[in-house]
Backbone bond lengths (Angstrom), bond angles and torsions (degrees), N, CA, C in turn:
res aa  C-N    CA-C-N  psi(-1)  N-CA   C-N-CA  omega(-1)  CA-C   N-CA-C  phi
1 X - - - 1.445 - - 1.523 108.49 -
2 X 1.563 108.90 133.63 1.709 99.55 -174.00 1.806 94.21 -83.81
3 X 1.395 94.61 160.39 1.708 113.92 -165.38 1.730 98.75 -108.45
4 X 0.729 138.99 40.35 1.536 153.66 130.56 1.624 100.92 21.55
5 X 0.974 153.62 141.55 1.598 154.67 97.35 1.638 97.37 -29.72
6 X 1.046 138.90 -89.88 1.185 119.81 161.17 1.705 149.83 5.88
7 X 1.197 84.86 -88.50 1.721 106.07 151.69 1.461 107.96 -27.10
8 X 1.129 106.96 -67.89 1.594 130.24 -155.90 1.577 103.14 -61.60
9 X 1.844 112.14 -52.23 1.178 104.49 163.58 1.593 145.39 -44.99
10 X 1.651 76.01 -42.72 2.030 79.13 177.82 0.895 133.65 -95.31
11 X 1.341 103.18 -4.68 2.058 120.30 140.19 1.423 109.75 -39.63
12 X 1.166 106.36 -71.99 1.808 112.76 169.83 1.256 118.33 -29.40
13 X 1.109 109.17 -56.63 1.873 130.52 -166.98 0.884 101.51 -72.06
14 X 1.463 130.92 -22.59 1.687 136.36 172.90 1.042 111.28 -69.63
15 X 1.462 117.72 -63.37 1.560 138.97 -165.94 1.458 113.48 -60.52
16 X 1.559 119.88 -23.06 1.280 143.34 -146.68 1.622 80.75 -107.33
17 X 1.371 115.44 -83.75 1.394 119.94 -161.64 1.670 100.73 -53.04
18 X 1.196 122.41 -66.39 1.623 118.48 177.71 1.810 108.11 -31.94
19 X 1.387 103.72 -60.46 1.483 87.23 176.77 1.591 140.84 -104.74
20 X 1.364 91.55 15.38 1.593 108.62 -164.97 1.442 143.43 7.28
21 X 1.813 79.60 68.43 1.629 133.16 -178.79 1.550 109.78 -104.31
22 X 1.010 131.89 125.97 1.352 120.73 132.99 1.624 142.85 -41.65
23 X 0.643 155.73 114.65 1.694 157.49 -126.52 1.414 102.26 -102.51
24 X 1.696 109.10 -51.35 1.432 128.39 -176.67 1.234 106.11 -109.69
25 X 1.405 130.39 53.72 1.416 121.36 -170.29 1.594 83.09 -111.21
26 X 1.971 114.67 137.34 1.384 98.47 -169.25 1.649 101.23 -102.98
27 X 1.762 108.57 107.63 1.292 128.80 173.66 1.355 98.38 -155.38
28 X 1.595 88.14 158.02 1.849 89.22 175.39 1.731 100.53 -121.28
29 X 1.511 121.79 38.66 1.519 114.38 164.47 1.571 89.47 -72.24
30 X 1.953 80.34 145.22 1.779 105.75 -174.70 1.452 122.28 -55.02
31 X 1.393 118.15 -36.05 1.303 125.00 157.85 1.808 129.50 -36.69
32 X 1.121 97.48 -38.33 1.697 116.54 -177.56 1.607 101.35 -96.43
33 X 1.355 132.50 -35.12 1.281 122.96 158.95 1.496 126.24 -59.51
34 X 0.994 106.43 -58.40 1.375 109.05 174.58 1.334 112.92 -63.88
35 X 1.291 138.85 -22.98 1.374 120.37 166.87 1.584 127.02 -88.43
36 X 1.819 113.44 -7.81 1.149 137.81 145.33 1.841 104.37 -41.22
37 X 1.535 118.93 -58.87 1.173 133.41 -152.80 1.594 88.74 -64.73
38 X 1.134 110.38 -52.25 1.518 126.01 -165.90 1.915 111.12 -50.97
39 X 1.469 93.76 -66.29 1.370 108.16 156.43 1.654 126.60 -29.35
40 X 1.264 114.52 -73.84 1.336 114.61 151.71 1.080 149.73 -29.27
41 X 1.572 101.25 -51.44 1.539 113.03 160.28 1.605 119.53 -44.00
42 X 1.369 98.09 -53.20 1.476 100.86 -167.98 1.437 115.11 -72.27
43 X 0.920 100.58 -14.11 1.590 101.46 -171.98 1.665 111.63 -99.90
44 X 1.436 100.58 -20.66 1.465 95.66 144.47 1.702 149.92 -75.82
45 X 1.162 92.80 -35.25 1.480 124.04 171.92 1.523 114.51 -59.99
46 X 1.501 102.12 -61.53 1.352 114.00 -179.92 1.758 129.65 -104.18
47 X 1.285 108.24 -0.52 1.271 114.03 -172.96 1.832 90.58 -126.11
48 X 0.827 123.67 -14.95 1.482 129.78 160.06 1.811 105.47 77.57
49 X 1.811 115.85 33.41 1.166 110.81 -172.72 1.455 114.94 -96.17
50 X 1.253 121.61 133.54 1.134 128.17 177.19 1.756 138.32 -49.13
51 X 0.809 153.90 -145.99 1.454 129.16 171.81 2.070 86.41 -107.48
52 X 0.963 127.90 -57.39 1.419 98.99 -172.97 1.552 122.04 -42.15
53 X 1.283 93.40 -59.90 1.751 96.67 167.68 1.514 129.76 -4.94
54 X 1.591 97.10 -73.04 1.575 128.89 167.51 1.234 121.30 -37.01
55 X 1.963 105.88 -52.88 1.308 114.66 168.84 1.365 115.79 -59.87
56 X 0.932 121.46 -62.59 1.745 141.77 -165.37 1.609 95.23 -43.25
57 X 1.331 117.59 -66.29 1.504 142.96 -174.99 1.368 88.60 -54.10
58 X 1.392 155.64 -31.30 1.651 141.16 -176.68 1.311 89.11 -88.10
59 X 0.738 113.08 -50.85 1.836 114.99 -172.69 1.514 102.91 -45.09
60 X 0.900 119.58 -45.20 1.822 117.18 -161.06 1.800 85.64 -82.86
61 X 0.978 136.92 -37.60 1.533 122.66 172.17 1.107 103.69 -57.76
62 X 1.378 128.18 -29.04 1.811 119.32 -154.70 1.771 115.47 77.40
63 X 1.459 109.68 36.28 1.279 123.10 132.99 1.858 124.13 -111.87
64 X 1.310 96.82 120.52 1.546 91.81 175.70 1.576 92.59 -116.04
65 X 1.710 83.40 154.76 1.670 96.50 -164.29 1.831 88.05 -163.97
66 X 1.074 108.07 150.09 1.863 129.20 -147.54 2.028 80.58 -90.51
67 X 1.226 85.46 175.11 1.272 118.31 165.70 1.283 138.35 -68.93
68 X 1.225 99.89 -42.13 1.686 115.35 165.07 1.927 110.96 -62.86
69 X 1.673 93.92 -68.78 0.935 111.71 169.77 1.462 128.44 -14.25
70 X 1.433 117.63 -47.41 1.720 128.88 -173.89 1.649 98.71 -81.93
71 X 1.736 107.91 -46.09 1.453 90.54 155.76 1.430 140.11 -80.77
72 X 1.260 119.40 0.70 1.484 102.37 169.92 1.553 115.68 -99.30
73 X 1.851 109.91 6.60 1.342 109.99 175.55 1.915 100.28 -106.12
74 X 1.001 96.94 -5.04 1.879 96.83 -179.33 2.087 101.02 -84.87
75 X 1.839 104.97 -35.97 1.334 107.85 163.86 0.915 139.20 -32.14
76 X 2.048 101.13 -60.87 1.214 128.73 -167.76 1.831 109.01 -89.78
77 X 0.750 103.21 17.49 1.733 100.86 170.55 1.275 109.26 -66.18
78 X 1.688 132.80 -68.88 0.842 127.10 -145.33 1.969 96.52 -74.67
79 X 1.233 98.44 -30.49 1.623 95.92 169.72 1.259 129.30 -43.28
80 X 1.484 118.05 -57.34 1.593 147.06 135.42 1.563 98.23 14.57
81 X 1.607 91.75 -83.50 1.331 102.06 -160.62 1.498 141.81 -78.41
82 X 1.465 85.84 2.93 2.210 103.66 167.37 1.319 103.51 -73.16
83 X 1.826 127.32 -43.26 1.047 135.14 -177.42 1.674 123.57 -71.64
84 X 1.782 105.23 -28.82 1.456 99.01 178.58 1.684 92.85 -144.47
85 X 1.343 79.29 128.67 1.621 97.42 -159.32 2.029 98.82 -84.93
86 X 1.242 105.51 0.61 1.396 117.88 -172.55 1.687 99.88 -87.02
87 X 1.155 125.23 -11.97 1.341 117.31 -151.77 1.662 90.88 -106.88
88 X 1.418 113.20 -20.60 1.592 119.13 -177.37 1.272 98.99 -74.85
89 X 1.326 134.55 -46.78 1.514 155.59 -114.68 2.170 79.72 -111.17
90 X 1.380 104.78 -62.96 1.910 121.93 174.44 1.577 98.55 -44.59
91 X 1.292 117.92 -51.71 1.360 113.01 -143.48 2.090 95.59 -95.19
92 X 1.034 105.96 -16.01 1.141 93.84 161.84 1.602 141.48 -112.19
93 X 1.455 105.89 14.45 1.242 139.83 154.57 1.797 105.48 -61.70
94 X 1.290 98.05 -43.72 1.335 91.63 -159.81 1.589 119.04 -88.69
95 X 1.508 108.12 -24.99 1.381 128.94 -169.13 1.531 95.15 -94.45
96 X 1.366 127.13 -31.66 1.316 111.08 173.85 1.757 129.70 -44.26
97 X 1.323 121.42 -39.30 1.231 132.38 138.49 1.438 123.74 -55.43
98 X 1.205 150.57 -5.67 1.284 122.72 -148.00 1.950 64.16 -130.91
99 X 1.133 130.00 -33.86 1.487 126.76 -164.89 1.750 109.60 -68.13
100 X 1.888 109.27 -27.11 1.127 97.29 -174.02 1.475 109.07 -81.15
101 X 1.799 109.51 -27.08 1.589 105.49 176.51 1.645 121.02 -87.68
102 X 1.122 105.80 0.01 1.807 119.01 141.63 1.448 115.18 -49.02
103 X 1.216 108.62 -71.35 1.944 134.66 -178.31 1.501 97.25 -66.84
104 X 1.152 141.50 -46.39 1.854 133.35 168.97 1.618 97.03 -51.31
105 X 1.053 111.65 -82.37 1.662 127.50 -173.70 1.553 117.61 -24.18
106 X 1.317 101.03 -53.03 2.316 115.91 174.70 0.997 80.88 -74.28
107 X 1.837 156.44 -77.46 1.327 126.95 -146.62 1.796 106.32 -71.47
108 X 1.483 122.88 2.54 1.460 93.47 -176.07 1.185 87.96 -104.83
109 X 1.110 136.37 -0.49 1.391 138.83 -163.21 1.942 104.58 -85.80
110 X 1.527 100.80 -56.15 1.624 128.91 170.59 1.760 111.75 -41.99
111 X 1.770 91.73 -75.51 1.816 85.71 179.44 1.697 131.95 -58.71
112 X 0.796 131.62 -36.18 1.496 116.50 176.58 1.779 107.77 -66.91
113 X 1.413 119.96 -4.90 1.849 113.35 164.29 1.191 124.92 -101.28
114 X 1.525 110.84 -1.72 1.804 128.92 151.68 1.278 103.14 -9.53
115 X 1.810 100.61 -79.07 1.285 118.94 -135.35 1.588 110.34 -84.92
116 X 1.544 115.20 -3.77 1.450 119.56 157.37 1.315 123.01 -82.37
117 X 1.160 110.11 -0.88 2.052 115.96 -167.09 1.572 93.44 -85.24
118 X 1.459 126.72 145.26 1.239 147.77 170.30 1.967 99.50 -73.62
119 X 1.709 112.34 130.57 1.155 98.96 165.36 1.431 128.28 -42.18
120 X 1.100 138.56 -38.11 1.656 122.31 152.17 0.886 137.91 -29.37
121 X 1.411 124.82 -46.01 1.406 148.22 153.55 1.483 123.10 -31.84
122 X 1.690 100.36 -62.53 1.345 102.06 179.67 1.644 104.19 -102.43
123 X 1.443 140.26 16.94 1.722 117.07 120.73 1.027 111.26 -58.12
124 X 1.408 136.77 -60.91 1.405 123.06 -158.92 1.516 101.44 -45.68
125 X 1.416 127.97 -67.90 1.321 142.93 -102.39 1.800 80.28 -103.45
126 X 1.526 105.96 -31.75 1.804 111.48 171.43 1.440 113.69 -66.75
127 X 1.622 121.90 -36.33 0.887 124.02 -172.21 1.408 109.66 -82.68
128 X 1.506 122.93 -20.42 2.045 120.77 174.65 1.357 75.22 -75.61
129 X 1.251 149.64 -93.44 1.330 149.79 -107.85 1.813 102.88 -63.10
130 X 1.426 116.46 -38.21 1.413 146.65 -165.27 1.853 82.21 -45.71
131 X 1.772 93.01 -71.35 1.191 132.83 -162.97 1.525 120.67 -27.08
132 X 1.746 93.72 -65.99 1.359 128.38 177.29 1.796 123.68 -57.15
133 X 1.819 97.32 -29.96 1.149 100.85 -166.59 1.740 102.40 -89.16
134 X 1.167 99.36 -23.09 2.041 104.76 -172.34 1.744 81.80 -90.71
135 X 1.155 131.71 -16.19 1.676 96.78 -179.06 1.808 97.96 -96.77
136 X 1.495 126.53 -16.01 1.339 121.36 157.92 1.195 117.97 -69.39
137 X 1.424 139.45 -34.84 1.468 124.77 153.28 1.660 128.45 -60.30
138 X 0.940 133.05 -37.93 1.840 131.09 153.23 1.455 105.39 -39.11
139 X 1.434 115.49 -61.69 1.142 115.97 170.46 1.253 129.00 -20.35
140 X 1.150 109.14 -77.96 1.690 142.08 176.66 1.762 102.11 -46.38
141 X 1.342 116.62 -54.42 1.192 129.41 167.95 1.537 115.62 -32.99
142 X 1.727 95.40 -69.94 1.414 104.57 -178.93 1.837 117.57 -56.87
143 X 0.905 93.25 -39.09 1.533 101.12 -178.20 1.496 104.96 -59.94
144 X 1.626 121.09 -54.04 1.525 117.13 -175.27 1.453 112.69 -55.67
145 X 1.599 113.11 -35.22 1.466 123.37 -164.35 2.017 91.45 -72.65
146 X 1.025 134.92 -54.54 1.435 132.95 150.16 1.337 133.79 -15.29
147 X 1.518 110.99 -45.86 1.523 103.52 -175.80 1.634 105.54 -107.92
């Protein structure tokens, strides 16, 4: 995923407008943590930044926040989210986009090494893909039959 200044903003502008929180507002009511947590998450997950990163990047808003700290709020996400069912509902608003230019990115990444794979290679590699895609449709199934 490219790491944009940009990007990065309207992540914010997302996170902000969905919960109309401040991200870097300096308080620790639970509401503003947990959507801190949220924030983080994603930008770990999907922007692939490391915990300094994270730090550094609060800093340039004018939140500084420790080291530990980014990990015990990247921890506490999934905790977060038994308690506020809004933050599941936020966080997948937001990744729904960021997952398809995840999924663009591995396929541009994939096709141009096609054409070095030995036909063995690409049965096998046709036959996981075959695999993967009928056990992601059941999936999908099961999940619709659920909600």
């Amino acid at each position: 995923m490219i790491r944009t200044k940009s990007r990065i903003r309207n992540l914010i502008d997302e996170i902000e407008a969905l919960s109309g929180l401040k991200i870097f507002e300096q308080t620790r009511r639970r509401e503003t943590v947990e959507v801190r947590s949220l924030f983080y998450t994603v930008l770990r997950k999907f922007y692939r930044f490391n915990l300094r990163e994270i730090q550094e990047f609060g800093e340039e808003y004018g939140y500084y926040i420790t080291h530990a700290s980014v990990i015990h709020s990247l921890k506490s996400f999934e905790v977060y989210k038994t308690y506020n069912k809004n933050l599941e509902d936020w966080f997948h608003a937001i990744i729904i986009d960021l997952e398809e230019d995840v999924a663009a990115s591995r396929i541009d990444f994939i096709k141009p090494k096609l054409k070095y794979l030995s036909e063995d290679d690409l049965l096998k590699l046709s036959t996981m893909v075959k695999e993967m895609y009928e056990e992601s449709i059941i999936q999908m199934k099961e999940e619709s039959l659920q909600t």
